[in-house]
C-alpha positions as CSV (number, residue, x, y, z in Angstrom):
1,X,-46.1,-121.9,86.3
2,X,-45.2,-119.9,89.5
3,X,-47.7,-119.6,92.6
4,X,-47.1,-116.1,94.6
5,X,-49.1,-116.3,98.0
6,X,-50.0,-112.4,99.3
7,X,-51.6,-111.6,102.1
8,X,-51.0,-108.0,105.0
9,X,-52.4,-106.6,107.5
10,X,-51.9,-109.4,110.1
11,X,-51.5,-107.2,112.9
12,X,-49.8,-109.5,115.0
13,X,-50.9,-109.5,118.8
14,X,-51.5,-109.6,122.1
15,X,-50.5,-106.1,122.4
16,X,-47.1,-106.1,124.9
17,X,-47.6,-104.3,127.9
18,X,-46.9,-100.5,127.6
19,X,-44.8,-98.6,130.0
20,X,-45.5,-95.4,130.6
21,X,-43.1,-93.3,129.0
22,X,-44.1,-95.7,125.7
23,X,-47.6,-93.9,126.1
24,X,-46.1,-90.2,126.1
25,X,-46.8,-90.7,122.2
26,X,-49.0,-91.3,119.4
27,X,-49.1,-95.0,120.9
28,X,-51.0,-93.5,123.6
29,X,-54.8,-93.0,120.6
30,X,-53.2,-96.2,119.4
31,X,-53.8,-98.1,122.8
32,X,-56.7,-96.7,123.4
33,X,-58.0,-97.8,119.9
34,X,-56.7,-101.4,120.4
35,X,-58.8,-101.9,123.5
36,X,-61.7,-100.2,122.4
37,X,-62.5,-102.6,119.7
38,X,-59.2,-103.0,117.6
39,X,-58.1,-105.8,119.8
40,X,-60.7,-108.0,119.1
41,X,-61.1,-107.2,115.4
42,X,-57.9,-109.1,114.7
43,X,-57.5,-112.4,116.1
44,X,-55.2,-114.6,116.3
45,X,-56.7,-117.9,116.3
46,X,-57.9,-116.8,113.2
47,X,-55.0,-115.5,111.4
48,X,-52.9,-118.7,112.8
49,X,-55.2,-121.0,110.7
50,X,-55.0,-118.7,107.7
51,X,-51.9,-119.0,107.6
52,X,-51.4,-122.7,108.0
53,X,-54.4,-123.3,104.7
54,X,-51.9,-120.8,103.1
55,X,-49.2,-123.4,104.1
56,X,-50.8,-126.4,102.8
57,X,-51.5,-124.7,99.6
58,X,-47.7,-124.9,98.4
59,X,-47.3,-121.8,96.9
60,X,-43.9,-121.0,95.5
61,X,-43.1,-117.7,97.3
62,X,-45.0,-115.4,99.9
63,X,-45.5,-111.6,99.5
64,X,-46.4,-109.8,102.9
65,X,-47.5,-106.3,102.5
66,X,-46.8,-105.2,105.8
67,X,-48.4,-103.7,109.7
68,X,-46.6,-106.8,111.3
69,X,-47.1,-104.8,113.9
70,X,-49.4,-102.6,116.1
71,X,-47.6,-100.0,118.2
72,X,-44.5,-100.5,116.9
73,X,-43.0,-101.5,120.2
74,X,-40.0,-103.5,120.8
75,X,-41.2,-106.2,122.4
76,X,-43.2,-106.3,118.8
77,X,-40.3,-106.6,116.6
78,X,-39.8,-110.8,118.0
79,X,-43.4,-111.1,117.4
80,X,-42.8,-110.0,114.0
81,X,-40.0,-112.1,112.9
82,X,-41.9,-115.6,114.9
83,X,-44.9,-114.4,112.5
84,X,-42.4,-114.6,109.3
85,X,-40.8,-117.4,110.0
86,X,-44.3,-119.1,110.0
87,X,-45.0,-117.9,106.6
88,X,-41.9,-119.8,105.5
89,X,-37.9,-119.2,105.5
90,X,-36.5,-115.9,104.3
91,X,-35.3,-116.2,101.0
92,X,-39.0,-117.4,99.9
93,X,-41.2,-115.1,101.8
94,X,-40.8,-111.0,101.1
95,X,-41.9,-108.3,103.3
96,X,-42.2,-104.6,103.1
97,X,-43.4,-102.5,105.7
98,X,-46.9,-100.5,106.4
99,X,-47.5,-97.2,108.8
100,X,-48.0,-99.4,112.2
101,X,-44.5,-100.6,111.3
102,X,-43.2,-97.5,111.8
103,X,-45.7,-96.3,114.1
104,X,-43.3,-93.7,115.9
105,X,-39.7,-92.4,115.1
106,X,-37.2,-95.7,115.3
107,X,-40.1,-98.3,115.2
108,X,-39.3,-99.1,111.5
109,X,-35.6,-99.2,112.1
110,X,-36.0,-102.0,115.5
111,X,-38.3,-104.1,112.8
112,X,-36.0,-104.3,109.9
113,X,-33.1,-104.4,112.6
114,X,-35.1,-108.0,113.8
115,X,-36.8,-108.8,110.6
116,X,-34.4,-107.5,107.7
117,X,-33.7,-111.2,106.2
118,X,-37.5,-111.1,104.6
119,X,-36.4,-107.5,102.8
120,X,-32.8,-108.7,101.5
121,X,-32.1,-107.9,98.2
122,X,-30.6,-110.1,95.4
123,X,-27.2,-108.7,96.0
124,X,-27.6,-109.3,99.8
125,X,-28.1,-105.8,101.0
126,X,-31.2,-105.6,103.3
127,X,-33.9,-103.0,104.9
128,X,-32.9,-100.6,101.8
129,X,-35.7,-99.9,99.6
130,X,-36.5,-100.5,96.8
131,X,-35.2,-103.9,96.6
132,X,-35.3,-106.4,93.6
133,X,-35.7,-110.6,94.0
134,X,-35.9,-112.6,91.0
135,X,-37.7,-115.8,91.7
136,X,-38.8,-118.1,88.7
137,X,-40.9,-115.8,86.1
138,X,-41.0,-113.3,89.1
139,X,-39.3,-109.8,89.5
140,X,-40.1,-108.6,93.0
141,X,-39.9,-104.6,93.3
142,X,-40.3,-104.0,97.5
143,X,-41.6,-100.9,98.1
144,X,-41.7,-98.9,101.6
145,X,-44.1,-96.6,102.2
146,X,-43.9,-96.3,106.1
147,X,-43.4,-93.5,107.9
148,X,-44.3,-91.8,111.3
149,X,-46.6,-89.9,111.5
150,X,-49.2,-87.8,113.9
151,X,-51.7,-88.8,116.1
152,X,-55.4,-89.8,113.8
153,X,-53.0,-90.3,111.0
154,X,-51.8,-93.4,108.5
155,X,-50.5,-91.7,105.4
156,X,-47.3,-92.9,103.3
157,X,-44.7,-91.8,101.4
158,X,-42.2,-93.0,99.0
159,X,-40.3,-90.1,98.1
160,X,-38.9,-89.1,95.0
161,X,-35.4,-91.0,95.7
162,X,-37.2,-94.2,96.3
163,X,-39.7,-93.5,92.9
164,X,-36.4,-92.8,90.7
165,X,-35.1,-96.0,91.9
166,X,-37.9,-98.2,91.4
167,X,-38.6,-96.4,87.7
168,X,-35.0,-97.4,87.0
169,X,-35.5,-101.2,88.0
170,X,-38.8,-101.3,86.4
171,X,-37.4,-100.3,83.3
172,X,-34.2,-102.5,83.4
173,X,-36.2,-105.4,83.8
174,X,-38.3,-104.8,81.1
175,X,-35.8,-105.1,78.6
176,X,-34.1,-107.9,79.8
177,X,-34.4,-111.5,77.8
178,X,-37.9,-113.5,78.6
179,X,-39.2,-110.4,80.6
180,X,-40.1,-110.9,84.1
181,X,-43.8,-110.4,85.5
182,X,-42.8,-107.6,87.2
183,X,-44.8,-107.4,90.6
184,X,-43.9,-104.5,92.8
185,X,-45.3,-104.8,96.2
186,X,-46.4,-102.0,98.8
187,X,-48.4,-101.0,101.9
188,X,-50.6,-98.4,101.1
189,X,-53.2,-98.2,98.1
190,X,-50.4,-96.5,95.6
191,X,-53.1,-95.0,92.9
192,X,-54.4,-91.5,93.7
193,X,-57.9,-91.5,95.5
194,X,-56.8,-95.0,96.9
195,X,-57.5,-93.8,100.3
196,X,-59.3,-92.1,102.1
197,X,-57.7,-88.6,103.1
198,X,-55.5,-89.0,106.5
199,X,-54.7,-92.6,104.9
200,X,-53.5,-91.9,102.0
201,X,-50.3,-92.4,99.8
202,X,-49.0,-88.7,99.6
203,X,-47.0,-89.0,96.4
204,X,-49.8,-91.4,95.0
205,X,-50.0,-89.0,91.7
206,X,-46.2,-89.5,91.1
207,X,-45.7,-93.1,91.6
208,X,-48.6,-93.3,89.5
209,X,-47.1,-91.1,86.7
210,X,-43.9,-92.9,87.1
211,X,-45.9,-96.6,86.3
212,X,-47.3,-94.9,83.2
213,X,-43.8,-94.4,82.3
214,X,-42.3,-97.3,83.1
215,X,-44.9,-99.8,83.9
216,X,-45.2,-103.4,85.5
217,X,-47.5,-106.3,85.8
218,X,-48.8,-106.1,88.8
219,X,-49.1,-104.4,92.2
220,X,-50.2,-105.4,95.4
221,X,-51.2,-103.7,98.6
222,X,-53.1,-103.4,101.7
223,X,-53.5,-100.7,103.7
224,X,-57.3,-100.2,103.4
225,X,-58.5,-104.0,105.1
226,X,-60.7,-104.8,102.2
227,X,-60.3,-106.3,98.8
228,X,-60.3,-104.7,95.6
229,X,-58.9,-104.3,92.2
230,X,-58.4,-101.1,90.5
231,X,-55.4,-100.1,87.4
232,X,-53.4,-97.8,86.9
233,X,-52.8,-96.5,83.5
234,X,-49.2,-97.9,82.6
235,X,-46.9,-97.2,78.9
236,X,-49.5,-96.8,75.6
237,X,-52.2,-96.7,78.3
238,X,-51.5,-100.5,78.9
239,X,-53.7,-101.2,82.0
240,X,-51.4,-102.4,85.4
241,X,-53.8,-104.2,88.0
242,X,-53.6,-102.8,91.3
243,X,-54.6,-105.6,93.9
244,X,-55.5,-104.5,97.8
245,X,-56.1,-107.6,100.0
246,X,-57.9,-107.6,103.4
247,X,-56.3,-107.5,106.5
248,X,-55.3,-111.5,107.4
249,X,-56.6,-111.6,110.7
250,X,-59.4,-109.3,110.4
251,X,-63.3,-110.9,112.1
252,X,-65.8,-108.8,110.3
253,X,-69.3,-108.8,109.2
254,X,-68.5,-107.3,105.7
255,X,-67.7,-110.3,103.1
256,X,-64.8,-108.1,101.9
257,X,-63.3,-107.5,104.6
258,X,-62.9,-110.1,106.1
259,X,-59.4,-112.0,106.6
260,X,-58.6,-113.9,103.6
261,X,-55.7,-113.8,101.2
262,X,-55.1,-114.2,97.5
263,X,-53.1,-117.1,95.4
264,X,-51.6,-116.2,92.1
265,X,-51.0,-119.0,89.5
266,X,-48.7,-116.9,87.1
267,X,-48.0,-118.0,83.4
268,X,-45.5,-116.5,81.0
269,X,-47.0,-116.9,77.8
270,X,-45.6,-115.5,74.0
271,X,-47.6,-112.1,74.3
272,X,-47.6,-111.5,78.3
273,X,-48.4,-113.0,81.7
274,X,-51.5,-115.1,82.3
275,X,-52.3,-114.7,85.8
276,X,-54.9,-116.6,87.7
277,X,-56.3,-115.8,90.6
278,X,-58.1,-117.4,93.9
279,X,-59.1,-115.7,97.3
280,X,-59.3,-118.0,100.1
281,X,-60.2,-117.0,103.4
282,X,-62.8,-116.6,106.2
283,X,-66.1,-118.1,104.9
284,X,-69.9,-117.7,106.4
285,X,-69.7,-120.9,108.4
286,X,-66.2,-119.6,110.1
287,X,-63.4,-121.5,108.1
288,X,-60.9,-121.0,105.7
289,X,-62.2,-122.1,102.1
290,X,-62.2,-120.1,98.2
291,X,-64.0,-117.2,98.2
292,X,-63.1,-115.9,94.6
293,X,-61.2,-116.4,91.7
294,X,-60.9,-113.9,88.9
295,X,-58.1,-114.0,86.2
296,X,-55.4,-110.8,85.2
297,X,-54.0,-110.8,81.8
298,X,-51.3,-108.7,81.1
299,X,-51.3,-107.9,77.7
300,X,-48.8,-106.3,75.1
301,X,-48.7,-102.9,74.1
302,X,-51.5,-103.5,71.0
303,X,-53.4,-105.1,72.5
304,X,-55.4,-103.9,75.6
305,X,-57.5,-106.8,77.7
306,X,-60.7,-106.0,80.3
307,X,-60.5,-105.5,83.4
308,X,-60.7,-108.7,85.4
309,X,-64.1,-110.1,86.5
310,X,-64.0,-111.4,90.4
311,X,-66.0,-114.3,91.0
312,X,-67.3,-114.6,94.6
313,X,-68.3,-118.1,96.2
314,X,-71.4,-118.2,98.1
């Protein structure tokens, strides 16, 4: 039994004050946007006790799906590696990076400069995607889908470099002994129509097509600041759960979006990976309890299971 922990979107703040020539940008809509409203939709106080339940609930390794940050500022990129370290010590906690990480040119390059220990590799390299970590029953397949972009937009892209790479360790650790749940982790909603246009994954149809070729068990994103499961058709039309998790320190008045994450209880069994698994998060009377639990079976290729059924707490 293996307990993965996944939660994104923290948007670590204050926001650092800006000097000018920092607002001669697309940070200039982005500050704007962060003290219209933005500011005080993610708080703090909030996401610090998220992440101390997450803490107490022991979980055996930590999967951050990135937008550490807001701006992408330097005086960010500390901010962003003090938030990590709070999620626990490198080699147990993995990060890949979302579009406010790499909010202009160089902003994703200062983060994995400060914050590269959390994307290091098994073979030690780190900030080079995609990257593989093999923990218990786990493969971890760290995707980056950051990149700047203009003003009013949040798309992603992976490339076709980055897809050929990941197809390759997909496949490779599908044929390995005991086969890894493979569990490749990303920022933005990586099945087309994921998104809404101007937030979307661009090459959404190709990473898609390249799943259905090579498959996995399960990936996670965020992105979007709501929770939600959808699949993507994977080899034999095998079913691969795609799970988006709201941002972590998001206050709302919608019951999915607000900031909660999601606990994975993952069993290798003789024909796939049980997976179990329990949002907890931001309740109605303003703490941190279970919201939901729903299970995700991945099944072999005869054998085709439903779509998990999510069972919200009231």
């Amino acid at each position: 039994m293996f307990r993965l922990a996944h939660l994104t979107d923290p948007h670590v703040g204050p926001l650092p004050r800006l000097r000018l020539r920092q607002l001669l940008s697309k940070r200039a809509t982005g500050y704007v946007n962060w003290h219209r409203g933005r500011g005080r939709h993610h708080c703090m106080d909030l996401l610090g006790a998220l992440v101390a339940d997450l803490r107490a609930q022991d979980s055996d390794h930590v999967a951050c799906t990135g937008d550490l940050c807001n701006l992408g500022l330097p005086d960010e990129w500390d901010t962003a590696r003090i938030f990590l370290e709070a999620l626990g010590p490198a080699d147990r906690v993995s990060f890949v990076p979302g579009n406010h990480d790499a909010y202009v040119r160089g902003s994703l390059e200062g983060l994995l400069g400060t914050c590269g220990g959390w994307t290091a590799a098994d073979d030690g390299r780190s900030g080079l995607f995609p990257y593989l970590r093999r923990r218990g029953p786990l493969a971890l397949v760290g995707l980056s889908s950051a990149i700047p972009t203009k003003p009013f937009a949040a798309t992603g892209r992976l490339g076709p470099v980055q897809i050929e790479a990941a197809e390759r360790l997909l496949r490779d650790l599908a044929d390995v002994p005991e086969r890894p749940c493979r569990v490749v982790m990303i920022h933005h909603p990586p099945h087309p129509g994921g998104a809404a246009s101007g937030r979307e994954l661009k090459d959404a149809a190709a990473f898609a097509a390249m799943i259905g070729r090579a498959g996995a068990d399960l990936i996670l994103h965020g992105h979007n600041h709501v929770g939600t499961v959808a699949h993507i058709p994977g080899p034999d039309g095998r079913p691969v759960p795609v799970v988006g998790a709201p941002s972590a320190s998001a206050r709302s008045l919608l019951v999915n979006r607000r900031a909660s994450y999601y606990l994975y209880t993952i069993v290798p069994g003789e024909t796939g990976h049980r997976i179990a698994v329990v949002e907890r998060g931001l309740d109605a009377e303003g703490g941190i309890a279970e919201l939901a639990a729903f299970d995700i079976e991945t099944p072999p290729a005869d054998r085709i299971g439903p779509a998990p059924k999510r069972r919200r707490r009231h």
